[in-house]
Every structure is written in C-alpha cells, then in structure tokens.
C-alpha positions as CSV (number, residue, x, y, z in Angstrom):
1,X,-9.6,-23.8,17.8
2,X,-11.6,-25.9,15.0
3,X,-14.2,-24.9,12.8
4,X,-16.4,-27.1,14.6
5,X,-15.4,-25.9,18.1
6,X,-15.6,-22.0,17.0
7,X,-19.3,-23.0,15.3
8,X,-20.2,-24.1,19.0
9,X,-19.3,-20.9,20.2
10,X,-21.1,-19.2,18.1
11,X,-23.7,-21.3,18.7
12,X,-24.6,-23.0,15.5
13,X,-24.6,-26.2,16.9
14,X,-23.3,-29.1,14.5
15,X,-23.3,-27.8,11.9
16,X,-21.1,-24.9,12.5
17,X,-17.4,-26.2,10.9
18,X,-19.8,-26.4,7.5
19,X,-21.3,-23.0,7.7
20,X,-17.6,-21.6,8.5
21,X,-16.3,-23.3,6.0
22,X,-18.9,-21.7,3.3
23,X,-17.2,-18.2,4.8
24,X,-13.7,-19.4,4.4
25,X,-14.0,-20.4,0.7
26,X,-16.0,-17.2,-0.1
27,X,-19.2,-19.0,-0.6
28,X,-21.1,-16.6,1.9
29,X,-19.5,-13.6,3.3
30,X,-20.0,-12.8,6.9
31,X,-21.9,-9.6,8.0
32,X,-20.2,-6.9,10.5
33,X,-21.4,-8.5,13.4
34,X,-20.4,-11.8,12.9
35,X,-17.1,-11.1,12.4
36,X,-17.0,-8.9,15.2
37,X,-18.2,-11.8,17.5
38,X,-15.7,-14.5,16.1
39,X,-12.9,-11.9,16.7
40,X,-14.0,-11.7,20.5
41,X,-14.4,-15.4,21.1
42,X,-10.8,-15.7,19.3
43,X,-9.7,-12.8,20.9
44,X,-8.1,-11.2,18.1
45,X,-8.5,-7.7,16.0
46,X,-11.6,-8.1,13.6
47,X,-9.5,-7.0,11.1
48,X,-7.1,-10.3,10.9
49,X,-10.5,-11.9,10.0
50,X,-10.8,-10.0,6.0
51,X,-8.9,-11.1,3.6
52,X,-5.9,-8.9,3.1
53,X,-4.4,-11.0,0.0
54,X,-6.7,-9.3,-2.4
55,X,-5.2,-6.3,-2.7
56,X,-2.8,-5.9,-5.1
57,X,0.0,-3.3,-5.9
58,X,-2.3,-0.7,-7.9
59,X,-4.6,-1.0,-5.0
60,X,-2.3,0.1,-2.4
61,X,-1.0,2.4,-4.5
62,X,-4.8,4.3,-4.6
63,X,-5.2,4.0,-0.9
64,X,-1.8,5.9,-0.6
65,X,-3.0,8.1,-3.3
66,X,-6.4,9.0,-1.4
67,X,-4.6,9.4,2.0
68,X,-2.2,12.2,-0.2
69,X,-5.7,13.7,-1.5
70,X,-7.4,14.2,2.0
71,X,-4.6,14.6,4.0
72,X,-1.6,16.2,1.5
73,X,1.1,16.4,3.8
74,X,1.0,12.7,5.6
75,X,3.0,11.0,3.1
76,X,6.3,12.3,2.2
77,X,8.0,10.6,-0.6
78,X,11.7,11.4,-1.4
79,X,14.4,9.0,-3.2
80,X,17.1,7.6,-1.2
81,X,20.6,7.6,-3.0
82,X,23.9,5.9,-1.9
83,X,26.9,7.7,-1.1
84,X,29.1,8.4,-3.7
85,X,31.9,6.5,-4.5
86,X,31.0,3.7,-1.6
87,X,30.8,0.0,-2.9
88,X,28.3,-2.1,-2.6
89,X,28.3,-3.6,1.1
90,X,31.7,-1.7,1.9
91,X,30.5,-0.7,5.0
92,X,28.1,-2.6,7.9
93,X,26.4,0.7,8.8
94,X,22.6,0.3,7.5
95,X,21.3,4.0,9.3
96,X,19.3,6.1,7.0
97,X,20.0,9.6,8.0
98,X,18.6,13.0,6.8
99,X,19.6,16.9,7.5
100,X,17.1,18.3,9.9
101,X,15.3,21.2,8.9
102,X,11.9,22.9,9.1
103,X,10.4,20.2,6.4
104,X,10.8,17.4,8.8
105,X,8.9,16.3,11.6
106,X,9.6,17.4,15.7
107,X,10.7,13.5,15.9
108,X,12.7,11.6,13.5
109,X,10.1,9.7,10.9
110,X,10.0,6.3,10.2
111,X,11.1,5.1,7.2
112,X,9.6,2.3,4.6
113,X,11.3,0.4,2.3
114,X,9.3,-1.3,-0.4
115,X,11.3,-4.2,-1.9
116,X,8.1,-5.3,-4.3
117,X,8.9,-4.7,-8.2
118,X,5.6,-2.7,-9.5
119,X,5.5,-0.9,-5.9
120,X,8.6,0.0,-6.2
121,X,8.1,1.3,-9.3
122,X,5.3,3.3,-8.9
123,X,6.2,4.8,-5.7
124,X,9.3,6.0,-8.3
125,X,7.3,7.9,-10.3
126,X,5.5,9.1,-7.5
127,X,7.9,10.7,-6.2
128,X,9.0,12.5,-9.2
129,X,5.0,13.9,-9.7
130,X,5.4,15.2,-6.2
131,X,8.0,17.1,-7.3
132,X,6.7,18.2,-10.1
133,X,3.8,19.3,-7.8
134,X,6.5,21.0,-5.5
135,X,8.2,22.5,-8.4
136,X,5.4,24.0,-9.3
137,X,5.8,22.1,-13.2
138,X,2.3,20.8,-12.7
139,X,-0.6,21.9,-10.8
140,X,-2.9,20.6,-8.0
141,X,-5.5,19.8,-10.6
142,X,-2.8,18.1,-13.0
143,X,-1.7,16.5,-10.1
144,X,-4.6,15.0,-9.4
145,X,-5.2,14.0,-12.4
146,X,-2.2,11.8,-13.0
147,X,-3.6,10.3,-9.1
148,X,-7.0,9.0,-10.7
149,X,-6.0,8.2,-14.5
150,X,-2.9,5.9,-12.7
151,X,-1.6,3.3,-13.6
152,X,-3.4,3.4,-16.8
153,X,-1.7,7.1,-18.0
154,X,1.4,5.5,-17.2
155,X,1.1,2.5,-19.4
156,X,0.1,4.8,-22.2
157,X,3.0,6.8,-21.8
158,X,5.1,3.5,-21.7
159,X,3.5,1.9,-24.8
160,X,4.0,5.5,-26.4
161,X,7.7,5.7,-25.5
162,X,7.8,2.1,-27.1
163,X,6.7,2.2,-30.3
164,X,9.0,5.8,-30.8
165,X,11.6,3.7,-29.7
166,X,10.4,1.0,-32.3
167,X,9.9,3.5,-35.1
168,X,13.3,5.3,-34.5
C-alpha cells in the first residue's frame, strides 16, 4: 500500500502521502489513535508502527533492569561455560542443557543469546551483581544502586582501573 493510498483510507484526501510523510521523517508524531487506525486498515500490531531503532544497548539494558526491580525473579541471569577440554566445533550438538532442580521452572526455560558487544557486556556484569546479590556480598539497596547509577558507575570503575593500570 502507498502513502497516498493509506492517506485515502484514512481519509485525508490528496494530500495524505504528504501528511504521512511528515510522520515518517519525524516532522509530526502521530497521536494514539491514529496509529491505532493505520494499524487496522494495515492490519498489523500498532506496535510495528513506533520506531524500535531508537533504542540503544543501555536502554534495553534499563528496561531489563526495571522488569528485575518490579518483578525480581522473572529474569534469571547465569553464565554459560563450555565443557572442558572440548575444542572449538568438535562436536555438532548445539543443546544447552541445565541440572534440574527446585531453582528452575515446572517447564524447561527458554534461553537468549545476545551476540551484540556492549550487551553482551553488560549482561556480564550483570550477572556477576546478581550474584553478589545472591551471595549476599551486597545488599538489595546496593543492588539497586549499581541498577540506577549504570552504565555510568561502570565507566568510573573502568576509567579508575585505567589510570592504576597507567600509574603502575
């Protein structure tokens, strides 16, 4: 469908491919509504309409962090390792398995793998916080501390572990 031809179905008449156009290049920003209605007549989910691209990896990383704060045990984080001794592609066998026990779920979990440098990276450390969290080295309110002063504690701590590197 073209701008022009979804304009016509939303009734703006010729000048419809223009006014879409303005919402495509961020010019005007639709309301509610008329997103809702250009998902029906497209028939697709409102939500392929926003503009996902804008968020970048710090972003996600605070929406996980605020689904951890409200709901603490919905994301598990734990750090894979390979088996020892195996070389690299010695076997075809991809399977991620775990133990069962009384931490898991009734049904096995899915997994994610996040193959995206910085999200990688952060999901790293945060799964050695929740650790720390489990371990009972730092506390809820510690923990939460690290959650909203991220990633800007962490490049701190990195510029402090740099210039001791520097000065040593």
């Amino acid at each position: 469908m073209t701008q022009a031809e979804l304009g016509a179905a939303l009734g703006w008449g010729e000048k419809g491919a223009n006014r879409l156009a303005q919402y495509e290049t961020n010019y005007w920003v639709p309301k509610k509504e008329l997103v809702t209605e250009m998902a029906k007549i497209l028939d697709v989910n409102p939500w392929t309409l926003y503009d996902a691209t804008t968020m970048d990896a710090t972003e996600f990383m605070e929406l996980l962090f605020w689904i951890d704060e409200f709901n603490p045990s919905a994301i598990n984080l734990f750090q894979l390792e390979t088996y020892p001794g195996e070389k690299c592609n010695s076997s075809e066998d991809t399977a991620v398995r775990y133990h069962d026990n009384d931490s898991w779920p009734a049904h096995p979990p899915v997994g994610l793998w996040i193959n995206y440098g910085f999200a990688n990276d952060f999901m790293k450390e945060w799964v050695i916080r929740k650790e720390e969290l489990r371990s009972g080295k730092i506390t809820k309110d510690e923990y939460f501390e690290w959650k909203i002063n991220w990633p800007h504690i962490v490049l701190q701590l990195s510029r402090q572990k740099s210039k001791l590197f520097i000065m040593n």
